[in-house]
PDB file of N, H, CA, C and O in Angstrom:
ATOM      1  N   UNK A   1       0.837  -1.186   0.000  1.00  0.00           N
ATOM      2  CA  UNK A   1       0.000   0.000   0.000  1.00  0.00           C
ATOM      3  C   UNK A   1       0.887   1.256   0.000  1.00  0.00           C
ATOM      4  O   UNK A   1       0.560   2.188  -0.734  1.00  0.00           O
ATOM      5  N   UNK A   2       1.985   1.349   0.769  1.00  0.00           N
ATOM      6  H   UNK A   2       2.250   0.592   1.366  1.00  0.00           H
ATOM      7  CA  UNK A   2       2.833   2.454   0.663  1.00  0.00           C
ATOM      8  C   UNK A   2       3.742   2.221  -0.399  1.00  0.00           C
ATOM      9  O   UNK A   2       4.566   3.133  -0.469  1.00  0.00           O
ATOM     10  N   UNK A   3       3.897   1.331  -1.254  1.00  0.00           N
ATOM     11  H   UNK A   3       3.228   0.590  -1.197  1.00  0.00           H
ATOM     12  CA  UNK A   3       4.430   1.737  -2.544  1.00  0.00           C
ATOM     13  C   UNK A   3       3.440   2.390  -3.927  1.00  0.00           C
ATOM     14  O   UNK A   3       3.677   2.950  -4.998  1.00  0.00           O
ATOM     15  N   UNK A   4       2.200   1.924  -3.146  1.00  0.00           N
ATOM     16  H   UNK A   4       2.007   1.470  -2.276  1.00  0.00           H
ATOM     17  CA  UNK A   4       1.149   2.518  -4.581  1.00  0.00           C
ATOM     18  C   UNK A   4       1.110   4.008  -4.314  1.00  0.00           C
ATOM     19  O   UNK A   4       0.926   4.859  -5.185  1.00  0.00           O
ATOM     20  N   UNK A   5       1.334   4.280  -2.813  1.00  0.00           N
ATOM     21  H   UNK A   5       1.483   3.589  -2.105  1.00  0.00           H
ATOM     22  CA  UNK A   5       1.327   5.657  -2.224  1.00  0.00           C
ATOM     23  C   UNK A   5       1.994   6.498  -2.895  1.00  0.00           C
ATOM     24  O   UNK A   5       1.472   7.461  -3.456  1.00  0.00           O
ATOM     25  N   UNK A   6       3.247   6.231  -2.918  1.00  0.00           N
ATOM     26  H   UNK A   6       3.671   5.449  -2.462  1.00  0.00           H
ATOM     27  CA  UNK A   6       4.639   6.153  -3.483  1.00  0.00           C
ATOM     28  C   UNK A   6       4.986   6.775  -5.073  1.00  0.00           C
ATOM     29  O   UNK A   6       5.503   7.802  -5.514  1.00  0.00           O
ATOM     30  N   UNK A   7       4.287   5.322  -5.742  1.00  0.00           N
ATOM     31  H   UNK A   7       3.867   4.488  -5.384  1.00  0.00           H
ATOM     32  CA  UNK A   7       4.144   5.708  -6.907  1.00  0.00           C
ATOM     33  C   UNK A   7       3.352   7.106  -7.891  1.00  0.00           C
ATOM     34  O   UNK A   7       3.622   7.632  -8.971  1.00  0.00           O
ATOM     35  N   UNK A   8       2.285   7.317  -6.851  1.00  0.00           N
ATOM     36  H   UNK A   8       2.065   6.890  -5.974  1.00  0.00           H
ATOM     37  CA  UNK A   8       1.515   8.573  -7.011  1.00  0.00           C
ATOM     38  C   UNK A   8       2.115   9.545  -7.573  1.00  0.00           C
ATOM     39  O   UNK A   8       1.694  10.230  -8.505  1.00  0.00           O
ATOM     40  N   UNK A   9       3.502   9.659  -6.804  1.00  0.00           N
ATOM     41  H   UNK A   9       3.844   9.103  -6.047  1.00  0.00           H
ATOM     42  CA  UNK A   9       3.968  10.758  -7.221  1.00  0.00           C
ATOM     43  C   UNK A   9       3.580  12.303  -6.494  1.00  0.00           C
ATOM     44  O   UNK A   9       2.729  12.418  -5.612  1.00  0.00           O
ATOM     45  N   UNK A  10       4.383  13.444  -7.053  1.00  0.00           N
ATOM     46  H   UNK A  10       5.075  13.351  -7.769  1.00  0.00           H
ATOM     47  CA  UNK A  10       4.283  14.229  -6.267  1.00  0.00           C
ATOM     48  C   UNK A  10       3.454  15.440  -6.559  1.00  0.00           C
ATOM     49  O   UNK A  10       3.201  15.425  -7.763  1.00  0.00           O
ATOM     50  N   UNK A  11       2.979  16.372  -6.037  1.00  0.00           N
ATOM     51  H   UNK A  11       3.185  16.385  -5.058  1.00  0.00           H
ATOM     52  CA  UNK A  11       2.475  17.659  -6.333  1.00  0.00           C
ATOM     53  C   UNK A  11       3.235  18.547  -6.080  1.00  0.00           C
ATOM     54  O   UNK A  11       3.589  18.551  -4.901  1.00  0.00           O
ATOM     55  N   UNK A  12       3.871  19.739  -7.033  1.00  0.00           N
ATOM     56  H   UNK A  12       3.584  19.736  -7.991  1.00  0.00           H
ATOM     57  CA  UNK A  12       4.342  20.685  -6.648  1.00  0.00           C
ATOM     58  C   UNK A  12       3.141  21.834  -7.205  1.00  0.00           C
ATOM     59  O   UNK A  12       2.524  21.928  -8.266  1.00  0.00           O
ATOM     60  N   UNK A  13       3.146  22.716  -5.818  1.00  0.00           N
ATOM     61  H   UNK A  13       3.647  22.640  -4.956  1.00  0.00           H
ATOM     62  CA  UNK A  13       2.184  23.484  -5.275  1.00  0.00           C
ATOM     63  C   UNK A  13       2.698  25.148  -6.636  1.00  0.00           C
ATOM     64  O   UNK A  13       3.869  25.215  -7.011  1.00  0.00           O
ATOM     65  N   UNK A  14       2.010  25.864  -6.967  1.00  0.00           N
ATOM     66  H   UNK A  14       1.059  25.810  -6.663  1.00  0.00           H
ATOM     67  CA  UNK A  14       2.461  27.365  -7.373  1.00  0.00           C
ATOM     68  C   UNK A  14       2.178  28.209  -6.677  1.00  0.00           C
ATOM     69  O   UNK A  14       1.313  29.043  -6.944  1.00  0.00           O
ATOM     70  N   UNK A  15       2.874  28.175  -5.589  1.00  0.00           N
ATOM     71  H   UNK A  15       3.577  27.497  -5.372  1.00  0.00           H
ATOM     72  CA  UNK A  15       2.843  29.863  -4.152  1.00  0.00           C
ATOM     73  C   UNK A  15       4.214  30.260  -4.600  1.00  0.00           C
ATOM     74  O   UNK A  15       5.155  29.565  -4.985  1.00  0.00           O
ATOM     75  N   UNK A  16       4.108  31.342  -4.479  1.00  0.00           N
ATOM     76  H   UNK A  16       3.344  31.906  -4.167  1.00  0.00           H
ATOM     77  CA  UNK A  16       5.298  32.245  -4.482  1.00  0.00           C
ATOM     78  C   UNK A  16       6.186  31.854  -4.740  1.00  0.00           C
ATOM     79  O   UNK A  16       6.327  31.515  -5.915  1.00  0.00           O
ATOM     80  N   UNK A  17       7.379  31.662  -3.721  1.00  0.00           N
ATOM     81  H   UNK A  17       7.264  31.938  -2.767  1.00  0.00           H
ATOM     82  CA  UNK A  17       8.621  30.373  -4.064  1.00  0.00           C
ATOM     83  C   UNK A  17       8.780  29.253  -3.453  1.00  0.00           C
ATOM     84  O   UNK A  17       9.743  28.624  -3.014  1.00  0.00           O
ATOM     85  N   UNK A  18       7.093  29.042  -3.525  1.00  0.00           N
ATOM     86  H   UNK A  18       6.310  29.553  -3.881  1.00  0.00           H
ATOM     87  CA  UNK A  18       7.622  27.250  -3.001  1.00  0.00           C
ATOM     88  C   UNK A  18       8.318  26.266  -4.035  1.00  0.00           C
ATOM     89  O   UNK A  18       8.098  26.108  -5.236  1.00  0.00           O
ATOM     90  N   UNK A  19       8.983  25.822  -3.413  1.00  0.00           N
ATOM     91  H   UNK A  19       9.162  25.950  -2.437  1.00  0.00           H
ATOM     92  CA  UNK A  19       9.598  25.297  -4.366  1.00  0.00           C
ATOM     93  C   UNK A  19       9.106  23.651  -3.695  1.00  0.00           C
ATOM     94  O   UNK A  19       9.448  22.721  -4.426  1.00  0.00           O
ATOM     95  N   UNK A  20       8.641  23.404  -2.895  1.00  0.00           N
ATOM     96  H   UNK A  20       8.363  24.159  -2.302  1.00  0.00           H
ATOM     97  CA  UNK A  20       8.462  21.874  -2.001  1.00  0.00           C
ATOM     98  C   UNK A  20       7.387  21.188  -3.112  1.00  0.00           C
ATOM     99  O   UNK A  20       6.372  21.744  -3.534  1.00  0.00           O
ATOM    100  N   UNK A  21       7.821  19.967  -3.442  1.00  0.00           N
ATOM    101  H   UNK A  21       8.645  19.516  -3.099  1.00  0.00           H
ATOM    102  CA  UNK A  21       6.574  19.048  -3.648  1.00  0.00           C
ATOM    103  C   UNK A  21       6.116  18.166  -2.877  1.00  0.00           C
ATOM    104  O   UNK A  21       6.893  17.335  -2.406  1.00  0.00           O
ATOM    105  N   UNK A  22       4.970  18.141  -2.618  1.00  0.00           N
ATOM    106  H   UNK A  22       4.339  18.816  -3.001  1.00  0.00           H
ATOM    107  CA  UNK A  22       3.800  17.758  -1.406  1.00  0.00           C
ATOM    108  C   UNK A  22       3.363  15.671  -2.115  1.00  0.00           C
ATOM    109  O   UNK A  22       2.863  15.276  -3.168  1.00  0.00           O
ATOM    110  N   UNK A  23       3.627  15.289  -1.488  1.00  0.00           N
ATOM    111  H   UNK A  23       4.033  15.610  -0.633  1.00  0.00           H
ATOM    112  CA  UNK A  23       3.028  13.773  -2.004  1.00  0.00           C
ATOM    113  C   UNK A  23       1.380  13.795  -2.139  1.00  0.00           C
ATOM    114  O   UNK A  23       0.548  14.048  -1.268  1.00  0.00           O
ATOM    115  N   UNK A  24       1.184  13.425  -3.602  1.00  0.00           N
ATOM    116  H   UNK A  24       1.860  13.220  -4.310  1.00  0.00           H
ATOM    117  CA  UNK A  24       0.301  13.247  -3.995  1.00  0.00           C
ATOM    118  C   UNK A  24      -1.327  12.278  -3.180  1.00  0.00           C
ATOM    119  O   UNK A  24      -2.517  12.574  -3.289  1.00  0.00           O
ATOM    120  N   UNK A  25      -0.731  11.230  -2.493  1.00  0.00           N
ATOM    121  H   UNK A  25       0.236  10.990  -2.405  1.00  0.00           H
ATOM    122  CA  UNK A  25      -1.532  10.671  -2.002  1.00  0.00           C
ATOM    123  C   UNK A  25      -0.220  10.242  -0.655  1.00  0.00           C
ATOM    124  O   UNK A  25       1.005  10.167  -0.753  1.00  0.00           O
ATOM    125  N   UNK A  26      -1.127  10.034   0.519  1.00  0.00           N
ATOM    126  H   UNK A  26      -2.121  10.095   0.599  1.00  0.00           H
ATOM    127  CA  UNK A  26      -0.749  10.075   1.941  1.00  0.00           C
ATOM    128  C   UNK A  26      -1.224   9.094   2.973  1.00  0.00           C
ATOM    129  O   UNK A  26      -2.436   9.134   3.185  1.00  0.00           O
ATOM    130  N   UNK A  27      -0.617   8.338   3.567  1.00  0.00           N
ATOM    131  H   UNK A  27       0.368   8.306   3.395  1.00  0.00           H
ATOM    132  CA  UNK A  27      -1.054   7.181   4.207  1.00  0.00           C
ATOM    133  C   UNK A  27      -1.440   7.905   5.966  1.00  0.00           C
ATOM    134  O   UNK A  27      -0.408   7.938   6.636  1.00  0.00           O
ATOM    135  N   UNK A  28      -2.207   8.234   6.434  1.00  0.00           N
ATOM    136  H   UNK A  28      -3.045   8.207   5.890  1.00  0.00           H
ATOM    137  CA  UNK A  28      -2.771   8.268   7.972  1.00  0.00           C
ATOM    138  C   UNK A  28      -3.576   7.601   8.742  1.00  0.00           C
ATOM    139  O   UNK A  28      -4.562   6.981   8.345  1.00  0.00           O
ATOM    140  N   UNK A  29      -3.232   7.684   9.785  1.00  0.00           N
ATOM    141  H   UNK A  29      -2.431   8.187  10.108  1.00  0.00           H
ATOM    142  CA  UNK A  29      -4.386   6.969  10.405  1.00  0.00           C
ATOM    143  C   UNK A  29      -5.114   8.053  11.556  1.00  0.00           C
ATOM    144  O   UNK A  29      -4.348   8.888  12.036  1.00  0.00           O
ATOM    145  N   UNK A  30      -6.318   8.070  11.938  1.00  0.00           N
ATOM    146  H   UNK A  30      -6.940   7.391  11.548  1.00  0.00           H
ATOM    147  CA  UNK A  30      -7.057   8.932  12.432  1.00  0.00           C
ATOM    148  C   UNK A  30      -6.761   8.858  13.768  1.00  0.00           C
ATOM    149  O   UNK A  30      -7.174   9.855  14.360  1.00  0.00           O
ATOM    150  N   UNK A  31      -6.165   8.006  14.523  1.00  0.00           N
ATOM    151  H   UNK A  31      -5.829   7.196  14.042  1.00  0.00           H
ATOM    152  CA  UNK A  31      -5.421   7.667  15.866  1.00  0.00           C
ATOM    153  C   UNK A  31      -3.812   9.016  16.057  1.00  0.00           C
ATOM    154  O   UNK A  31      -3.577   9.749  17.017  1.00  0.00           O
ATOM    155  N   UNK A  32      -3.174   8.898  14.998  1.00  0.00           N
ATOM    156  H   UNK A  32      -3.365   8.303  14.218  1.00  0.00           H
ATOM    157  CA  UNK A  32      -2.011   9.078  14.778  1.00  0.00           C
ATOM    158  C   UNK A  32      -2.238  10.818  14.443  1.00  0.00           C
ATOM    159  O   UNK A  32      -1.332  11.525  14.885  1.00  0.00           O
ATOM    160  N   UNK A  33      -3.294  11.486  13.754  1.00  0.00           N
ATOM    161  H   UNK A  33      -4.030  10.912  13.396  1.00  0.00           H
ATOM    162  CA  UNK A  33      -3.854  12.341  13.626  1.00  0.00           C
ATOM    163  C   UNK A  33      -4.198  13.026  15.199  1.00  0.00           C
ATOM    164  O   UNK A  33      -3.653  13.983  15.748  1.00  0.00           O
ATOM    165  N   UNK A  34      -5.316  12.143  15.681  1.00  0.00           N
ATOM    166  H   UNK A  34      -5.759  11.365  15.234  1.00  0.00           H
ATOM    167  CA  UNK A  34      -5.692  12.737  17.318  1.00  0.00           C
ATOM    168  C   UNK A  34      -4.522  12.928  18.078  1.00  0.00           C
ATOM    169  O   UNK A  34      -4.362  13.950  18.746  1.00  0.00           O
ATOM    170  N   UNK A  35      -3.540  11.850  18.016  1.00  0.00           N
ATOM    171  H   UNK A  35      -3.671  11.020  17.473  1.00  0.00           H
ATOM    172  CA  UNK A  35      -2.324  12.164  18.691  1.00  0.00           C
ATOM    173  C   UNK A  35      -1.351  13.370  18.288  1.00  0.00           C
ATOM    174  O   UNK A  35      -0.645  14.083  19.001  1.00  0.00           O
ATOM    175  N   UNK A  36      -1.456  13.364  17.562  1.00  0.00           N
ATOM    176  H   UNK A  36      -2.030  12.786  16.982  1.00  0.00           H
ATOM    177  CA  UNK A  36      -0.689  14.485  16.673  1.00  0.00           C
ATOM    178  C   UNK A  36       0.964  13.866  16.308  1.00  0.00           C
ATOM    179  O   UNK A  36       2.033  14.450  16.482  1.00  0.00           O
ATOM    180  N   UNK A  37       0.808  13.009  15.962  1.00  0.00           N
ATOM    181  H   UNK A  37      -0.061  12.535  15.820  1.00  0.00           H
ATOM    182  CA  UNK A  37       2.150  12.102  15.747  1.00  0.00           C
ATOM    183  C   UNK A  37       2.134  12.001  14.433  1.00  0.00           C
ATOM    184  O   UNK A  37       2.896  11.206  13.883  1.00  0.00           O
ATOM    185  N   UNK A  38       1.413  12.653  13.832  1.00  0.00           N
ATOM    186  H   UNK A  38       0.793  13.299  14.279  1.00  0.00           H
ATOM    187  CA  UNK A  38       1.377  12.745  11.991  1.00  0.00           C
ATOM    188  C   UNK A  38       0.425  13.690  11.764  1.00  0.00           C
ATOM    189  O   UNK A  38      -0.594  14.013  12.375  1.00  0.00           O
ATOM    190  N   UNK A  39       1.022  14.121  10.636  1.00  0.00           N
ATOM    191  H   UNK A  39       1.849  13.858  10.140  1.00  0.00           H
ATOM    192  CA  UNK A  39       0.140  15.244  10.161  1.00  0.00           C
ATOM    193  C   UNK A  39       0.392  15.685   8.622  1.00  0.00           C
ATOM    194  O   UNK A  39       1.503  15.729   8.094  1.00  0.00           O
ATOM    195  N   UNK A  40      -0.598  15.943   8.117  1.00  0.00           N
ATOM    196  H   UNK A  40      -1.501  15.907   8.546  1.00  0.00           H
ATOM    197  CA  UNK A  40      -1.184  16.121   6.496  1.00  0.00           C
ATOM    198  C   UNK A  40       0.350  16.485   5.865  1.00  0.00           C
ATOM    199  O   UNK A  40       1.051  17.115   6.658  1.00  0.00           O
ATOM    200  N   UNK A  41       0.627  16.349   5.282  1.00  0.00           N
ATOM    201  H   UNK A  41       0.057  15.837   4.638  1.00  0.00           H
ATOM    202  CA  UNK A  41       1.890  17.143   4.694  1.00  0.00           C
ATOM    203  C   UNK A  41       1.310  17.926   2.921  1.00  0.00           C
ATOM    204  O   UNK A  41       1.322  17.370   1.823  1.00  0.00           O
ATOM    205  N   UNK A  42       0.791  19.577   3.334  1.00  0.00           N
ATOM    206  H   UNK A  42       0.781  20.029   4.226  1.00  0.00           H
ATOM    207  CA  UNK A  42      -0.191  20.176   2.105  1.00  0.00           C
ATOM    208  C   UNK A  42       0.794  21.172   1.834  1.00  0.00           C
ATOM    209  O   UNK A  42       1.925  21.278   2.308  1.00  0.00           O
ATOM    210  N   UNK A  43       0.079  22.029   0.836  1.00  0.00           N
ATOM    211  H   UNK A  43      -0.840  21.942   0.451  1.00  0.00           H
ATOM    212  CA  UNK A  43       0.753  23.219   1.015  1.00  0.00           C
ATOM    213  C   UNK A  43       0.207  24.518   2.036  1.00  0.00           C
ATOM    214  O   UNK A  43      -0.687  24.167   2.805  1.00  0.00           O
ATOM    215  N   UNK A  44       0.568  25.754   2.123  1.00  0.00           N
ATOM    216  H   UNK A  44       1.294  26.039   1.498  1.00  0.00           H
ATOM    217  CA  UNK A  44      -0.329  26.512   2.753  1.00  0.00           C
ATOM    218  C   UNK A  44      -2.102  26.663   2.561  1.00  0.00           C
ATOM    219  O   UNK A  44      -2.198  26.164   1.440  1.00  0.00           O
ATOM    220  N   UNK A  45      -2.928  26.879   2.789  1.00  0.00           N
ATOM    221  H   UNK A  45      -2.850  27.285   3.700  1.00  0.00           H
ATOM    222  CA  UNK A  45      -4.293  27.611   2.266  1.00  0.00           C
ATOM    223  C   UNK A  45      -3.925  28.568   2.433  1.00  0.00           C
ATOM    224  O   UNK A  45      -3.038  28.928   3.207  1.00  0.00           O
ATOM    225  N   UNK A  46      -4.716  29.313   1.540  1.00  0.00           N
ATOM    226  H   UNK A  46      -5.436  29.021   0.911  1.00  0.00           H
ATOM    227  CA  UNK A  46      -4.997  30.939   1.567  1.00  0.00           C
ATOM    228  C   UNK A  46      -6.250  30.831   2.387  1.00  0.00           C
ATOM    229  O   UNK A  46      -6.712  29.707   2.584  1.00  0.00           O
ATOM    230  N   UNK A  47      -6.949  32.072   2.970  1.00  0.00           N
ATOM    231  H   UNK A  47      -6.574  32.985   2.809  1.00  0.00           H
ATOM    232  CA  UNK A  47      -8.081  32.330   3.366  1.00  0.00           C
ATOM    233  C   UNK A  47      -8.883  32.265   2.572  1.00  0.00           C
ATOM    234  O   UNK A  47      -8.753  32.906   1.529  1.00  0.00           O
ATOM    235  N   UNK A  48      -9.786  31.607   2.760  1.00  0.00           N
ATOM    236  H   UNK A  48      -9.891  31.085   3.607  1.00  0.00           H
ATOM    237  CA  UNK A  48     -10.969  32.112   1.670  1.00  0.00           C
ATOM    238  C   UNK A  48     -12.084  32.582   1.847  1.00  0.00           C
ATOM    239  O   UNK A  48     -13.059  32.354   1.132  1.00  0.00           O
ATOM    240  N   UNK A  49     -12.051  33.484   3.086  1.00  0.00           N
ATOM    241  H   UNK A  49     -11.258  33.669   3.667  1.00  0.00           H
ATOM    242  CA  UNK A  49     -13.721  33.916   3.612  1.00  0.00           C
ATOM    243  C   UNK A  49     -12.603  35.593   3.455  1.00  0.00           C
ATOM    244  O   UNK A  49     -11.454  35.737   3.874  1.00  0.00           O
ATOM    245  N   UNK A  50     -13.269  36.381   2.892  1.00  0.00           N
ATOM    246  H   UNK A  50     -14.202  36.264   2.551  1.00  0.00           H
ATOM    247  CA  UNK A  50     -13.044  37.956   3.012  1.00  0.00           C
ATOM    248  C   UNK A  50     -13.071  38.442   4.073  1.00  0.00           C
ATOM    249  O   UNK A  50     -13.714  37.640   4.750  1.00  0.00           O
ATOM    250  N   UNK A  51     -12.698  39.507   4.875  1.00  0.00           N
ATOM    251  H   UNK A  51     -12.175  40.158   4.325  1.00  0.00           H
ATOM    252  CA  UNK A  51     -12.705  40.136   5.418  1.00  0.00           C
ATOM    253  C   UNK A  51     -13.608  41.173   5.317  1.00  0.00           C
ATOM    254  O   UNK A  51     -13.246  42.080   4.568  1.00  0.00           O
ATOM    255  N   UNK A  52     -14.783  41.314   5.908  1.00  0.00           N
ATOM    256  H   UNK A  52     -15.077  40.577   6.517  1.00  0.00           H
ATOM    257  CA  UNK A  52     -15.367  42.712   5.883  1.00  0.00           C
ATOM    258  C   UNK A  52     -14.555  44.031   6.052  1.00  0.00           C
ATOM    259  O   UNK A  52     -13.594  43.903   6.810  1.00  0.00           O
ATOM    260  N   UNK A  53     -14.701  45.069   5.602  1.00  0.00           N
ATOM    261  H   UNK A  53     -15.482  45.173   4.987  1.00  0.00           H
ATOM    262  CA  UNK A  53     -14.995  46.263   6.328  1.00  0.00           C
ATOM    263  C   UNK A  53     -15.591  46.807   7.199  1.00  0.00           C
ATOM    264  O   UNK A  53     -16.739  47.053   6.830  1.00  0.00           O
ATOM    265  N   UNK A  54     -15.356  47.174   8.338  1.00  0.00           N
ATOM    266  H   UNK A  54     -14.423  46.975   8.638  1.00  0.00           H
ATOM    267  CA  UNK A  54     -15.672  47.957   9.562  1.00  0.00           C
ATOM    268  C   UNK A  54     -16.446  49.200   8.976  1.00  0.00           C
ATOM    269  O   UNK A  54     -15.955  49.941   8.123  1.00  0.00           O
ATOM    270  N   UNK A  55     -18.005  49.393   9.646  1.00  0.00           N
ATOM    271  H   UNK A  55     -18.404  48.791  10.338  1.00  0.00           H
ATOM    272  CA  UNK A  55     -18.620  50.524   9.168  1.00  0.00           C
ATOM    273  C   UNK A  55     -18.777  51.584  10.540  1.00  0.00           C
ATOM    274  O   UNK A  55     -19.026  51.332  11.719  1.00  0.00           O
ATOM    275  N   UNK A  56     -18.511  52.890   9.811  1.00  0.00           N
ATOM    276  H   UNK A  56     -18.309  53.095   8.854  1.00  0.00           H
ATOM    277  CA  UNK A  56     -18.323  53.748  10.556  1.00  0.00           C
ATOM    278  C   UNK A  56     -19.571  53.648  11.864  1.00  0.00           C
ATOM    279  O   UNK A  56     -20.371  52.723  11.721  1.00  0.00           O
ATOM    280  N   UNK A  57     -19.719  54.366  12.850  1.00  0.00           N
ATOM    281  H   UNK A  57     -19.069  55.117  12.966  1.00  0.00           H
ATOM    282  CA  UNK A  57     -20.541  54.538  13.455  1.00  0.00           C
ATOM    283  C   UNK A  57     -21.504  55.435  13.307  1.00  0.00           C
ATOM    284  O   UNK A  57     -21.215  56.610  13.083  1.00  0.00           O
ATOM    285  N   UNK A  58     -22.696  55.042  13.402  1.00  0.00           N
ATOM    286  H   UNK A  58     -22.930  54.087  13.584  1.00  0.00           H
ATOM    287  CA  UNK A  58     -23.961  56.083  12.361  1.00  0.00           C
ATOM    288  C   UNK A  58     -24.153  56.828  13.451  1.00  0.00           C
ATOM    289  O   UNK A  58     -23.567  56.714  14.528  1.00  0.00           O
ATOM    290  N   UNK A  59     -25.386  57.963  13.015  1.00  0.00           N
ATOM    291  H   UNK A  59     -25.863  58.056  12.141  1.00  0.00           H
ATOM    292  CA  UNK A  59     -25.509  58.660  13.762  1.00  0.00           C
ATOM    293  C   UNK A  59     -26.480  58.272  14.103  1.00  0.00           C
ATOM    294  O   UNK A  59     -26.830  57.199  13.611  1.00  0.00           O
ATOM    295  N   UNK A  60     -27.580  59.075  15.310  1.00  0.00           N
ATOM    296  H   UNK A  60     -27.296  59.946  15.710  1.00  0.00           H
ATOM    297  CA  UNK A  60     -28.775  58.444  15.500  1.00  0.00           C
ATOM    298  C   UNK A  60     -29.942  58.833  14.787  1.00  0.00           C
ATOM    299  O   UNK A  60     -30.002  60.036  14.534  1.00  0.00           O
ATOM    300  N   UNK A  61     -30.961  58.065  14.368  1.00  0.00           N
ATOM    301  H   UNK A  61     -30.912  57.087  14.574  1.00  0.00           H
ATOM    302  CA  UNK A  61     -31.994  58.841  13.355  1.00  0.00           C
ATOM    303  C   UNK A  61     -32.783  59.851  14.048  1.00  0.00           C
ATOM    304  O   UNK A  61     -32.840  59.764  15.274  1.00  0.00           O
ATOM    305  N   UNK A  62     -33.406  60.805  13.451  1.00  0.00           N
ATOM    306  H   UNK A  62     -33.360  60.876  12.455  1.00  0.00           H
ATOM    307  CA  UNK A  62     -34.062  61.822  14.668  1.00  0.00           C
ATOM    308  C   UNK A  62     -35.828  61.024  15.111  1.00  0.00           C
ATOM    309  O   UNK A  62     -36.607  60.191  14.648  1.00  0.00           O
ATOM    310  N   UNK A  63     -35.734  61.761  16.038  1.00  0.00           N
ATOM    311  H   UNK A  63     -35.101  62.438  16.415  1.00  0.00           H
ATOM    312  CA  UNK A  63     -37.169  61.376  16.221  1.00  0.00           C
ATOM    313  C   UNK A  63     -38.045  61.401  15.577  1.00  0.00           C
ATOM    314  O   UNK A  63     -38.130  62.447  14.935  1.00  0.00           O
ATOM    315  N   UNK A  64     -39.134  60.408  15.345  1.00  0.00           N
ATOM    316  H   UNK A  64     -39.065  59.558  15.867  1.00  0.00           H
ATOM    317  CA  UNK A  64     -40.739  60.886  14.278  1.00  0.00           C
ATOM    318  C   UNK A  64     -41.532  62.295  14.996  1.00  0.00           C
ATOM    319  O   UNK A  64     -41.737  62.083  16.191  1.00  0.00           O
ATOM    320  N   UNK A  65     -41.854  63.208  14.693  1.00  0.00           N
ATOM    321  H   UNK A  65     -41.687  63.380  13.722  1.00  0.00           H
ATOM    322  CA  UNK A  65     -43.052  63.656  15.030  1.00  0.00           C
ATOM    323  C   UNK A  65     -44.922  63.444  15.189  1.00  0.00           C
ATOM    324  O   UNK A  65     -45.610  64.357  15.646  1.00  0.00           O
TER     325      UNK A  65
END
């Protein structure tokens, strides 16, 4: 199983100057994960939720008559 892993081959990522290629497919186990004795080997994420803008503070509406 870890030679078919193997064979996969690699991903190299296009960020800036990464230059690292990331293995295509990855053997874990979800034990080894909780433990933290292995872990994903990806490239970075970017964010992908925007950031709002902060809106000024309004004024107050006037009273109805």
């Amino acid at each position: 199983m870890r030679e078919e892993a193997a064979d996969a081959g690699r991903y190299k990522a296009n960020l800036l100057d990464d230059t690292k290629a990331y293995p295509k497919i990855q053997i874990l186990t979800v034990e080894s994960l909780i433990n933290k004795t292995q872990r994903v080997d990806a490239p970075p994420q970017a964010n992908s939720f925007a950031k709002a803008l902060r809106e000024g503070i309004r004024e107050k509406q006037p009273d109805l008559v």
